[in-house]
C-alpha positions as CSV (number, residue, x, y, z in Angstrom):
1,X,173.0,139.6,103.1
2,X,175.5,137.6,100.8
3,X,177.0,136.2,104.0
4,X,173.7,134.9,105.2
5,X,172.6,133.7,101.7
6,X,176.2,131.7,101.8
7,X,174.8,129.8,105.1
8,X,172.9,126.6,104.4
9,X,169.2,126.4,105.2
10,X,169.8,123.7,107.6
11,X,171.9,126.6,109.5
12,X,169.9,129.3,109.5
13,X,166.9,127.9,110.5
14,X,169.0,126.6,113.9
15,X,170.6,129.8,114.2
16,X,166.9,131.8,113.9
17,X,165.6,129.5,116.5
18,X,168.2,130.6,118.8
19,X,167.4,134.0,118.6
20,X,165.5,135.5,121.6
21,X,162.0,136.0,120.6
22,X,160.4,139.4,119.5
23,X,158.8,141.5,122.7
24,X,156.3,142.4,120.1
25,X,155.8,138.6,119.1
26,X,156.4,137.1,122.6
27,X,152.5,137.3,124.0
28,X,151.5,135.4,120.8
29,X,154.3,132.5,121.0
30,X,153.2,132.5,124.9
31,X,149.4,132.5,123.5
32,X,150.2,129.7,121.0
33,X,151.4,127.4,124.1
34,X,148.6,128.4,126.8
35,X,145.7,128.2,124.3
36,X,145.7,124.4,123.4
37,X,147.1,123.8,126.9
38,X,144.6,125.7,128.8
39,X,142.2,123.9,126.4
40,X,143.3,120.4,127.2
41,X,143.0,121.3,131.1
42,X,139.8,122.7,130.6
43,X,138.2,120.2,128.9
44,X,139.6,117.3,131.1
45,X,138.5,120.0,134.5
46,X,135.1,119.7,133.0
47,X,133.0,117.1,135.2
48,X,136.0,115.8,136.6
49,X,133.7,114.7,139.1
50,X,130.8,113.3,137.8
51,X,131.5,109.7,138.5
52,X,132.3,107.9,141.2
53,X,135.9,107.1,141.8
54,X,136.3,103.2,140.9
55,X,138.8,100.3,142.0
56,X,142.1,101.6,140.1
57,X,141.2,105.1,141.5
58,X,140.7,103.4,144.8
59,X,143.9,102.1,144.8
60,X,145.5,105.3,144.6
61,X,143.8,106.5,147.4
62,X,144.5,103.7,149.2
63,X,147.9,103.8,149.0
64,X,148.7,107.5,148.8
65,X,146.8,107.9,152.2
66,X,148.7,105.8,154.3
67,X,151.7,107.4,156.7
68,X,154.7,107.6,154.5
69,X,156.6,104.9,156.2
70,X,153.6,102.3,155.8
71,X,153.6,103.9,152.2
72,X,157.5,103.1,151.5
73,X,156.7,99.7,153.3
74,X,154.2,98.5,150.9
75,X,156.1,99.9,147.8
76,X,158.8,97.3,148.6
77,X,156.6,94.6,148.2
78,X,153.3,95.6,145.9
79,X,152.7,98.4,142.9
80,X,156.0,99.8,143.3
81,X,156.0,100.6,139.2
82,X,153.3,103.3,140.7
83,X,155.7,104.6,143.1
84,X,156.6,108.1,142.7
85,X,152.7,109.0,141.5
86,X,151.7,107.2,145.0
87,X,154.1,109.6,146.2
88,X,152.9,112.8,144.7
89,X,148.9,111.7,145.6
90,X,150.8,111.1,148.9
91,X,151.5,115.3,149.0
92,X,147.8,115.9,147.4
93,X,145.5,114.2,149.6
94,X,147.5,115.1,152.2
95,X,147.4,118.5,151.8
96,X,143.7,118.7,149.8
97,X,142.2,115.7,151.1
98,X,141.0,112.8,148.8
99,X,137.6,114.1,146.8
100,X,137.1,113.0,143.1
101,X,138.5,116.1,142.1
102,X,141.8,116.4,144.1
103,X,142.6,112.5,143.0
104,X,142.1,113.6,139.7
105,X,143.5,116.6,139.2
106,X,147.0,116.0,138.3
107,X,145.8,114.2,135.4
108,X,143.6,116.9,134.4
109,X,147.0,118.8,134.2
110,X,149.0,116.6,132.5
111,X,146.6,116.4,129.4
112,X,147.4,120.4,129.6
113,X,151.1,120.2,129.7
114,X,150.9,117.4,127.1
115,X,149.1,119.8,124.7
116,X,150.7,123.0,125.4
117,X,154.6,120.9,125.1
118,X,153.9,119.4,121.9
119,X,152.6,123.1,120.6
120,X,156.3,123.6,121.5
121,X,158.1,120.3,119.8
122,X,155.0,120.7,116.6
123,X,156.8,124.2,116.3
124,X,160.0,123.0,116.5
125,X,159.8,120.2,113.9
126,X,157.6,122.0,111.3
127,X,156.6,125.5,112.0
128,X,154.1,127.5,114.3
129,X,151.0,126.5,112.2
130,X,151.7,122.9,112.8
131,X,152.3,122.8,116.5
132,X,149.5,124.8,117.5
133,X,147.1,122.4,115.4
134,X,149.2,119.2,117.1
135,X,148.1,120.5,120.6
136,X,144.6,121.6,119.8
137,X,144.1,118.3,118.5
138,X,145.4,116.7,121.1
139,X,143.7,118.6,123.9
140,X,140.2,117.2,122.3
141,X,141.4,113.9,121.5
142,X,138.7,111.8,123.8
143,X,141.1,109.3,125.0
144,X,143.4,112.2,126.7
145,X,140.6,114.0,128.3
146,X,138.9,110.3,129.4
147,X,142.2,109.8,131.2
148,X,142.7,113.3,132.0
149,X,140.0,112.9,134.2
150,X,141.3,109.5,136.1
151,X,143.4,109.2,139.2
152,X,145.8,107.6,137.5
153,X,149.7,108.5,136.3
154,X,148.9,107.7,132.6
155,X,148.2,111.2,131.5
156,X,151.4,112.5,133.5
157,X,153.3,110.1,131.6
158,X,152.2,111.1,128.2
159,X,153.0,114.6,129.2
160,X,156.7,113.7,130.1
161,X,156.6,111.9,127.0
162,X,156.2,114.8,125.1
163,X,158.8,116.6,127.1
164,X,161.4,113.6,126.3
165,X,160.9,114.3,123.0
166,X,161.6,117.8,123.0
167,X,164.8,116.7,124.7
168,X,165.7,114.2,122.4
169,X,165.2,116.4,119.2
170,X,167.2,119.4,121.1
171,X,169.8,117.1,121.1
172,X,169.9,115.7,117.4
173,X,169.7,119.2,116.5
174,X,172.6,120.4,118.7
175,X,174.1,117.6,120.7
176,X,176.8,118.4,123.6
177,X,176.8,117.2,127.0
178,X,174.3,119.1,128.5
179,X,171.7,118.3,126.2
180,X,172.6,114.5,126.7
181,X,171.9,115.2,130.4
182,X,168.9,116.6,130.0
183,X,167.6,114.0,127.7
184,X,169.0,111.0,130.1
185,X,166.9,113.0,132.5
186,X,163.5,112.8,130.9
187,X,164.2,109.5,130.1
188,X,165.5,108.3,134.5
189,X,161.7,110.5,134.5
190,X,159.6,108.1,132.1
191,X,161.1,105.2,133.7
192,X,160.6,106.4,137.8
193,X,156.7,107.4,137.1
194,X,156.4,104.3,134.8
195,X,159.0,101.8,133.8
196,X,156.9,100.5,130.4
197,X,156.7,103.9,129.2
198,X,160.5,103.2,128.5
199,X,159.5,101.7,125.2
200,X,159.7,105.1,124.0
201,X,163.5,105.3,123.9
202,X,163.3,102.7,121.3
203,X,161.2,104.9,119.0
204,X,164.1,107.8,119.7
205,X,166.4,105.3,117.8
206,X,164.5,104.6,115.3
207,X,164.0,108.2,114.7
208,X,168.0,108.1,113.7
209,X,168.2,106.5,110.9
210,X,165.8,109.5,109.2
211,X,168.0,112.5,110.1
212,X,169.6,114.0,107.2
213,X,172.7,114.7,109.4
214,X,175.4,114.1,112.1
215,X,173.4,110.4,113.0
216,X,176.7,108.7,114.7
217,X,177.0,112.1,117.0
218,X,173.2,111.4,117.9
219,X,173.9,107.5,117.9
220,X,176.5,107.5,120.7
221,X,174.8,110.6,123.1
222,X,171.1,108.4,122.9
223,X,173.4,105.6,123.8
224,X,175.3,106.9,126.4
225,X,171.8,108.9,127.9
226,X,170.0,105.4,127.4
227,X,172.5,103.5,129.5
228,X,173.3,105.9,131.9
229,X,169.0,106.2,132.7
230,X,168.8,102.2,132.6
231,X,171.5,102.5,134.9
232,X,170.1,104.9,137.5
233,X,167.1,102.8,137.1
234,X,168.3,99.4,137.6
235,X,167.4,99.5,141.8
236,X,164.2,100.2,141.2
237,X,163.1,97.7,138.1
238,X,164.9,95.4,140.4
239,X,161.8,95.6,142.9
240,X,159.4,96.1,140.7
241,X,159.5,93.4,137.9
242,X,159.2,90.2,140.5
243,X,156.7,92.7,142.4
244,X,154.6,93.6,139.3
245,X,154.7,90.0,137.8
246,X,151.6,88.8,138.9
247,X,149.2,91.6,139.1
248,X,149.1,91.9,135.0
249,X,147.7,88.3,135.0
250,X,144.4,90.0,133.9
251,X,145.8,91.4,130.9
252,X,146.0,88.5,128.0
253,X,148.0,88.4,124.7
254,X,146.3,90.4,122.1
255,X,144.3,89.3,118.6
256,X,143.1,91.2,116.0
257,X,139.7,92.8,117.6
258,X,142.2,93.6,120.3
259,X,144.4,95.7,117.8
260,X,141.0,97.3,116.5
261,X,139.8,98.1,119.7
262,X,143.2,99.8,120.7
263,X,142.7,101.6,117.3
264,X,139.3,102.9,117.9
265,X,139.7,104.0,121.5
266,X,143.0,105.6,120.4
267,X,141.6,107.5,117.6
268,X,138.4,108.1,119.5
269,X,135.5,106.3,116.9
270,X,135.8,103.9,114.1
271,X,135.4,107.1,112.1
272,X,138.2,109.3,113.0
273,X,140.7,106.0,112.9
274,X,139.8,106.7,108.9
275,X,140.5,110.0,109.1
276,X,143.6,110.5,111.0
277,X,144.9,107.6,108.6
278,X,144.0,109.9,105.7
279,X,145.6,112.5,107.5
280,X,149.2,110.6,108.0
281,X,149.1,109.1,104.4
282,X,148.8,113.1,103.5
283,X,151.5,113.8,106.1
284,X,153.8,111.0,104.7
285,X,154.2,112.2,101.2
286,X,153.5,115.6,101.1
287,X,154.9,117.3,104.4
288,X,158.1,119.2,104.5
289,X,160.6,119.8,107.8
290,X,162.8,123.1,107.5
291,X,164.8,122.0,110.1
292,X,167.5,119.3,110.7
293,X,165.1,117.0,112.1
294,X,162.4,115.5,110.0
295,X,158.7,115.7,112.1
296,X,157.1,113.0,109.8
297,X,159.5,110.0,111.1
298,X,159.0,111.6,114.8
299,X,155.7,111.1,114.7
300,X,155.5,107.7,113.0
301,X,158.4,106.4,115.2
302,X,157.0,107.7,118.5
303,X,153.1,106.4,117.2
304,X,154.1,102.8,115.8
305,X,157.1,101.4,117.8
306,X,156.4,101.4,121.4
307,X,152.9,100.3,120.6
308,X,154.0,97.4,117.9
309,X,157.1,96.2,120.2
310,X,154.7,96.1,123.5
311,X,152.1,93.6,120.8
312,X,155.0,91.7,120.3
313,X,156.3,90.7,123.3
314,X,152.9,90.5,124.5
315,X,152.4,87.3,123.0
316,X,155.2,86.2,125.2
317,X,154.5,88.2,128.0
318,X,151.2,90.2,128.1
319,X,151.5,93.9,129.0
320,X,149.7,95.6,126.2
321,X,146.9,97.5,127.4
322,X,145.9,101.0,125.0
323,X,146.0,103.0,128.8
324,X,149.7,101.6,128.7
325,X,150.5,103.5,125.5
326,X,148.5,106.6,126.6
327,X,152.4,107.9,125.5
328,X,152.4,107.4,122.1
329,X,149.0,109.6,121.7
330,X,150.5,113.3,121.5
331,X,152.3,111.4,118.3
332,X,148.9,110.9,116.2
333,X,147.9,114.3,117.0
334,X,151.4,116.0,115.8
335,X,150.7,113.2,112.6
336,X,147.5,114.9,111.8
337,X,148.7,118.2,112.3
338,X,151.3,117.8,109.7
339,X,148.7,116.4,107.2
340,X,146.9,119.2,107.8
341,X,149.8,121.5,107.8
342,X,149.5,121.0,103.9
343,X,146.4,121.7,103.1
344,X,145.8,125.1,101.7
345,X,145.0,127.9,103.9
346,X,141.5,128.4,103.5
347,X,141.1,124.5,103.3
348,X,142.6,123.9,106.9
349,X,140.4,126.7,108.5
350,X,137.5,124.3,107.4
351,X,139.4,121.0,108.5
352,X,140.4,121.8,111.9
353,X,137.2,122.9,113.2
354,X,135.9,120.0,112.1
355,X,138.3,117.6,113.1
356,X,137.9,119.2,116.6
357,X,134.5,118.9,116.8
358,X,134.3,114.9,115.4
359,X,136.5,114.4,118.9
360,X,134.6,116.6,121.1
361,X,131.5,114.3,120.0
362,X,133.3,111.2,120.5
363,X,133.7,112.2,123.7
364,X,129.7,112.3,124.1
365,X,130.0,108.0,125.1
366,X,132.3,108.6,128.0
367,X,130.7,111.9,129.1
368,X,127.2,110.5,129.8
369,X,127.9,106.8,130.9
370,X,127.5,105.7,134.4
371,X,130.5,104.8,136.3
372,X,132.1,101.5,135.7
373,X,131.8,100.8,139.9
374,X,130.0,103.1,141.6
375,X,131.0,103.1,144.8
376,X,130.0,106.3,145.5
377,X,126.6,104.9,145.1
378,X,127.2,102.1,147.1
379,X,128.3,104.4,150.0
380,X,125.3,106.4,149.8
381,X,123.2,103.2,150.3
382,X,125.5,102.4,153.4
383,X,125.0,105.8,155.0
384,X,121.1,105.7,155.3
385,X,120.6,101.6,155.7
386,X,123.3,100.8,157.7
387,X,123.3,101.0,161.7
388,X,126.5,100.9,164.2
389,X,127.7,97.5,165.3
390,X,127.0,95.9,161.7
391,X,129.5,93.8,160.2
392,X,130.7,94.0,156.4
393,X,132.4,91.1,154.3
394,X,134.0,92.2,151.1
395,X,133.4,89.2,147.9
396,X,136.8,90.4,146.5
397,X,140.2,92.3,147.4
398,X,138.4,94.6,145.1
399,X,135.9,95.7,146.8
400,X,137.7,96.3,150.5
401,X,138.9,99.4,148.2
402,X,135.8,101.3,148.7
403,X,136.3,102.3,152.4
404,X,139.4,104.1,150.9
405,X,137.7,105.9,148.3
406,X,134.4,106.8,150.4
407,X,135.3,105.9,154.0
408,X,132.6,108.2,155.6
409,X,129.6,105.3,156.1
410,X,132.1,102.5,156.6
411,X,133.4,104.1,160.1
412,X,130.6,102.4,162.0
413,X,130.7,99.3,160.3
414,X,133.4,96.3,161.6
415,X,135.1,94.4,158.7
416,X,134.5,91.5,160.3
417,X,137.1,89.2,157.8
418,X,140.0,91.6,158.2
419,X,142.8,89.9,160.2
420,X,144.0,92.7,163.0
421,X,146.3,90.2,164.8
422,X,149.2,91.7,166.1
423,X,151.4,89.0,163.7
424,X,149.4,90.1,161.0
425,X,150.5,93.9,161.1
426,X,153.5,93.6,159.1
427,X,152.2,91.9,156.6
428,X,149.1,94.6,156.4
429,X,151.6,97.0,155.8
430,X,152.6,95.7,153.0
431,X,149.4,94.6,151.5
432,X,147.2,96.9,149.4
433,X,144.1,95.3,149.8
434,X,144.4,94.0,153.3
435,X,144.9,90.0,154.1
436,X,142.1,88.2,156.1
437,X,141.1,86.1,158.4
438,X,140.8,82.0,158.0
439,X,136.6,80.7,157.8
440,X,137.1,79.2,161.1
441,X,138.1,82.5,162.4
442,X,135.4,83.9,160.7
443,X,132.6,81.6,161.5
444,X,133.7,82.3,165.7
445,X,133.4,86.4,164.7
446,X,130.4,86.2,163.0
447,X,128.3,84.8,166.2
448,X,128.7,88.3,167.6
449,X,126.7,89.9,165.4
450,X,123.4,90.5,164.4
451,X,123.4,92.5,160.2
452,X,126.4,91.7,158.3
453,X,126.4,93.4,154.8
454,X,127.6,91.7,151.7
455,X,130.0,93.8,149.4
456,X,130.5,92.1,145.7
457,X,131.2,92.9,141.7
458,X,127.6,93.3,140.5
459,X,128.5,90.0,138.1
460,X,129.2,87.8,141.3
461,X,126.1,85.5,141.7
462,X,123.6,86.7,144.5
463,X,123.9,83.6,146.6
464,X,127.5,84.3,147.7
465,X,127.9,85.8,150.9
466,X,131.8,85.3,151.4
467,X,134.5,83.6,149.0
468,X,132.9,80.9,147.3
469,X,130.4,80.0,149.9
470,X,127.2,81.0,151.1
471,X,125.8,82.9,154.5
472,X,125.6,80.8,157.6
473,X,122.0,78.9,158.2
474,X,121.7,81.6,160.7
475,X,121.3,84.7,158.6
476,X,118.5,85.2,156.3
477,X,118.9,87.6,153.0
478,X,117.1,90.6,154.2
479,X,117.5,93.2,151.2
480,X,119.6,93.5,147.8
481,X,120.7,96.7,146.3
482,X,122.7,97.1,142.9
483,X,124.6,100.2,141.2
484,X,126.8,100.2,138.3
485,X,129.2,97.5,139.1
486,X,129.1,96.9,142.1
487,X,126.1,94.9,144.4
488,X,125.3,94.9,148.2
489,X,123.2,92.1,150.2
490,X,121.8,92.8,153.7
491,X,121.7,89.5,156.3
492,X,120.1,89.5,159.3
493,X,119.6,86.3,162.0
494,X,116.9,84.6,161.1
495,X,113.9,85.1,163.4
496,X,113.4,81.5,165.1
C-alpha cells in the first residue's frame, strides 16, 4: 500500500485502466456500452421507412446498383468523395435489395456505434457516469437519429469519428508505434468514407496544447500519423477535388442566420441550443479529468474547430453544410455529459431524464413531416395512370433519379430524352444522372408517341414540359398531379 500511495495519480489511474475488467463487473461495463448503443439504433430503426426515399438517397441507389465495373467507371469521373459508402451500398442492395429500409440501415447503425463508442471514450476521459450520459444523450439527439435514418454516409462518419478519437487519446495517453498506427488508421478511414471529415485531425492538434504531459511525444506521433494518412490519401483527393468541384455550387458562403440555423439543427430546437450552452459553461469551469487527458478541451476542440475552420474557408470556398459536420455532434453530447457529470447525484437523476426527453420531442418536427420529394408517391401515381408505350421527360437531372429509387412503374415507360447511342455509352457510364439527347433529336422521337408524362420539382412552373420550353402544339395538358416535392403532367395529342 505505501508503494502504490508513492505512484502519482496520473499513474495509477493508467495502470487501473489496464487492468482486465472484473468477471463480476464485466456484464455491466458491456451493459453500459450496448444500452445507449442499442438505444441510438433503436430509435433511428424506428420508421426508418416512413418516407419516401428522396434525390440524395436516389443517388445512392443509383450508383450502388450499377455492375461494379460501371460503378468504378463513374467513380473516376463523378462523386468519388462518396466512394467507398457507394461501395458498401454496392454489397447491401446487392445482397438485400434496395427498399427504404436496406438503404438506410447502415446509418441506422452508425448512430448506434456512435453512441455505444463514445460510452467508451466519455469513460475513458472522465469516468463511467459520464460516458454513459455522453451516449444516451447522443443516441436521442434529433439530428443523429434524422440522419440515422438517411441513405447517406454522414452518420457512418460520425461514428468513425468517435472511434478516431478513442485512438487519438489512446495514444496521448500511451504513445508507441502501434498506437500511431492505429490512429493513422482511423484517420486514412475518415478521409476514404469522406475526405472533409479530415478537419477533424485539426481539432486532435488543438487538443495538445491542453495535456498536462508528454505534448512533444504526442506532437511528433499526430504528425507523423497525419502525414503518413494524407499520404496514403493523396491518389484519391487527387480525383476527387477537380471531380467534386462543381457539384457544391449549391452550397453558398455562410452569414449569420446560417450560423443560427446550424446551431439550432445541431442542438435540436432554439431551446436546447440554451441549454447545452449552460451545460458546457458548467462543464468548462467546474469538470475535473482523473486521467492524463483532459475531456473538457476534447470536447470543445472536437465541437468548435472543424466546424469554425470549414465557416472560414467557406467564405472562400463554400463547403459548410451542418450534415457536413454531422462529426463533430458526439462532441456536444460528451460536453453536456460532463456538465452534468457535476451536478449532484440526486440532481442529475432529474436532469438527464429531462434532457432526454426535450430531444426526443424535438424530434416530433422530423417524425411527422412529409417527405421533402416524394417519389414514392409519384411512383404510385405512375403505376395506376400510366399505360405501356408512354413516354416520360424528366425537367431536371434530378428527377431521372426516381426510376432508381422506385423503378417498378417506370419499366413500361420509354425515357424518351435519354441518349442510348452506341457513342454515348461511355460517357453514360460515367454519368450519374444520365446525358440526353439534343431537341432536334427529341422533337423526331416524340412523333412516335401518343402520352408523354412530364416529371419536375414541384416549384418548376406548370407550363414546362421539357428544359426551358414548352410541349409541342401537338400535345394537349391532359392531367396534373402534385406530392411533396415533386409534380407530374400528363400530355396527350391533341384530338383534331
Amino acid at each position: 500500500m505505501v508503494g502504490q500511495a508513492l505512484i502519482p495519480v496520473e499513474s495509477r489511474l493508467d495502470i487501473v485502466s489496464e487492468e482486465p475488467v472484473s468477471s463480476r463487473f464485466r456484464p455491466l461495463v458491456i451493459g453500459s456500452v450496448l444500452i445507449p448503443g442499442a438505444t441510438g439504433f433503436g430509435l433511428s430503426f424506428w420508421q426508418i421507412d416512413r418516407v419516401s426515399i428522396w434525390r440524395d438517397e436516389a443517388a445512392t441507389i443509383s450508383a450502388a446498383h450499377r455492375p461494379l465495373g460501371r460503378l468504378l467507371t463513374m467513380l473516376g469521373h463523378i462523386d468519388t468523395v462518396h466512394g467507398a459508402y457507394y461501395l458498401l451500398m454496392h454489397v447491401m442492395i446487392t445482397l438485400f435489395g434496395a427498399s427504404e429500409t436496406v438503404v438506410r440501415l447502415p446509418s441506422a447503425a452508425g448512430a448506434g456505434l456512435a453512441a455505444g463508442g463514445l460510452v467508451v471514450l466519455g469513460t475513458r476521459l472522465a469516468g463511467r457516469r459520464a460516458g454513459v450520459m455522453a451516449g444516451l444523450l447522443y443516441a436521442v439527439t434529433p439530428m443523429a437519429v434524422r440522419y440515422g435514418q438517411e441513405g447517406r454516409s454522414y452518420s457512418l462518419v460520425a461514428s468513425l469519428a468517435v472511434v478516431s478519437m478513442i485512438a487519438f487519446v489512446r495514444l496521448a495517453e500511451t504513445g508507441g508505434r502501434r498506437r500511431i498506427a492505429g490512429y493513422a488508421l482511423t484517420v486514412a478511414a475518415l478521409g476514404i468514407l469522406q475526405f472533409i471529415s479530415l478537419f477533424l485531425v485539426l481539432a486532435h492538434g488543438a487538443i495538445i496544447p491542453a495535456l498536462r504531459r508528454q505534448r512533444r511525444r504526442l506532437l511528433i506521433g499526430w504528425l507523423t500519423a497525419g502525414a503518413v494518412s494524407c499520404l496514403a490519401l493523396i491518389p484519391l483527393l487527387a480525383v476527387a477535388v477537380p471531380a467534386q468541384s462543381g457539384q457544391n455550387r449549391w452550397i453558398t458562403p455562410p452569414d449569420w442566420s446560417a450560423v443560427q440555423g446550424f446551431l439550432s439543427e445541431f442542438a435540436g430546437s432554439p431551446l436546447l441550443v440554451w441549454v447545452y450552452g449552460a451545460l458546457a459553461v458548467a462543464a468548462l469551469f467546474t469538470a475535473r479529468s482523473p486521467g492524463p487527458v483532459p475531456a473538457v478541451p476534447v470536447a470543445l476542440a472536437w465541437l468548435a474547430v472543424p466546424a469554425a475552420t470549414m465557416i472560414a474557408v467557406s467564405f472562400l470556398f463554400p463547403i459548410f453544410n451542418p450534415r457536413y459536420v454531422l462529426f463533430c455532434l458526439p462532441a456536444l453530447a460528451l460536453l453536456a455529459a460532463l456538465g452534468l457529470e457535476r451536478l449532484p447525484w440526486r440532481s442529475g437523476l432529474v436532469a438527464l431524464p429531462g434532457l432526454m426527453a426535450m430531444s426526443l420531442q424535438a424530434q416530433i418536427p422530423f417524425r411527422t413531416a412529409p417527405a421533402f420529394e416524394d417519389m414514392r408517391a409519384e411512383a404510385a401515381i405512375l403505376r395506376t395512370q400510366a399505360r405501356d408505350g408512354d413516354a416520360v421527360v424528366y425537367l431536371t437531372t434530378f428527377n431521372r433519379l426516381v426510376p432508381a429509387a422506385y423503378p417498378k412503374p417506370f419499366r413500361r415507360l420509354w425515357d424518351i430524352a435519354y441518349d442510348d447511342s452506341p457513342r454515348m455509352r461511355a460517357a453514360q457510364a460515367a454519368d450519374l444522372y444520365g446525358l440526353t439527347v439534343d431537341d432536334t433529336e427529341l422533337g423526331r422521337r416524340l412523333t412516335r408517341v401518343w402520352r408523354v408524362w412530364s416529371i419536375r420539382p414541384s416549384y418548376a412552373p406548370g407550363s414546362r414540359f421539357y428544359g426551358v420550353g414548352r410541349a409541342p402544339r401537338e400535345f394537349c395538358d391532359v392531367r396534373d398531379w402534385s406530392v411533396p416535392g415533386m409534380a407530374l403532367t400528363l400530355y396527350e395529342r391533341c384530338p383534331h
